[in-house]
C-alpha angles and dihedrals in degrees: 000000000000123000099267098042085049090058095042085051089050097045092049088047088052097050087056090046090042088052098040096045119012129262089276088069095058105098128153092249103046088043083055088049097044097044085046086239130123113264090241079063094056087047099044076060111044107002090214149022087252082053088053087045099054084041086057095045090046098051089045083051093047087059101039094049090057099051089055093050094049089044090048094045085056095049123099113263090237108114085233088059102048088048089055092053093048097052082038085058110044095043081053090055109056089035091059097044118006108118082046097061100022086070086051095053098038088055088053092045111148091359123143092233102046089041081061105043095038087065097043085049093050094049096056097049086049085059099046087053101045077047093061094039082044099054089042115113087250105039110210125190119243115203122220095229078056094047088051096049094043091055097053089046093048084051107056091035084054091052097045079054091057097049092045095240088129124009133257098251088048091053094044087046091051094043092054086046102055090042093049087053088046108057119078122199118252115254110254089015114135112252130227126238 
């Protein structure tokens, strides 16, 4: 198996682990077990259980991020539309996998590593989604304090979502809302009507 075939392997190994038992469970020496590899095998790929965490987030993002970009490219250029698909698409996320990944991110809480790819993670969400306001028959700015604020608040409604707490209709409705209220057309830009 070559390198890249093994950590794909292990990180696949650790999802399931991750999903069947909870991110606690994810250690160096049970991945190894589980995978039928050595534990110094488990180490030459992520150096420590953190390393197999932010594997494990990154591979979750990578996923994510396509889906949103195919679901985006299929969307109607309209703003309305594109606003829509992101909500659509977040809600979906953490729905999807949000215990999953919860457990993973609440394991890297306040780490170095999570706090950087995190960010690296949020700005290029941010981007696919100006892109798609940009390409939309009436581009609107999106401002990065917005941005900011729009990702906390997808967040915690997503995850009210998740805990049943509202419903998924109700989180998708207030994040097109809030994004709605947050675009502002371009100067200069033509408007729909």
């Amino acid at each position: 198996m070559t390198k890249s075939d093994r950590r794909d392997q292990l990180v696949e190994v650790a999802r399931r682990i991750v999903v069947e038992e909870g991110a606690d469970a994810l250690t160096l020496g049970h991945l190894a077990v589980a995978a039928g590899v050595s534990k110094p095998v488990v180490y030459d790929h992520f150096g420590s259980r953190a390393g197999v965490l932010v594997a494990l987030y990154e591979d979750y993002d990578r996923r994510q991020t396509a889906l949103l970009v195919e679901a985006l490219d299929a969307t109607p250029t309209s703003l309305d539309a594109q606003v829509a698909t992101v909500a659509r698409c977040h809600v979906a996320c953490v729905l999807d996998h949000g215990a999953e990944i919860g457990g993973v991110v609440a394991a890297l809480s306040g780490t170095p590593a999570m706090a950087e790819v995190k960010r690296g993670s949020d700005a290029a969400y941010v981007e696919i989604c100006r892109r798609a306001f940009d390409r939309s028959a009436a581009p609107a700015a999106w401002t990065d304090a917005a941005a900011v604020a729009f990702l906390g608040a997808a967040d915690a409604v997503s995850e009210a979502a998740l805990d049943q707490t509202i419903t998924r209709a109700d989180a998708e409705s207030a994040l097109v809302d809030l994004l709605a209220s947050q675009l502002a057309p371009r100067p200069g830009a033509r408007q729909q009507h």
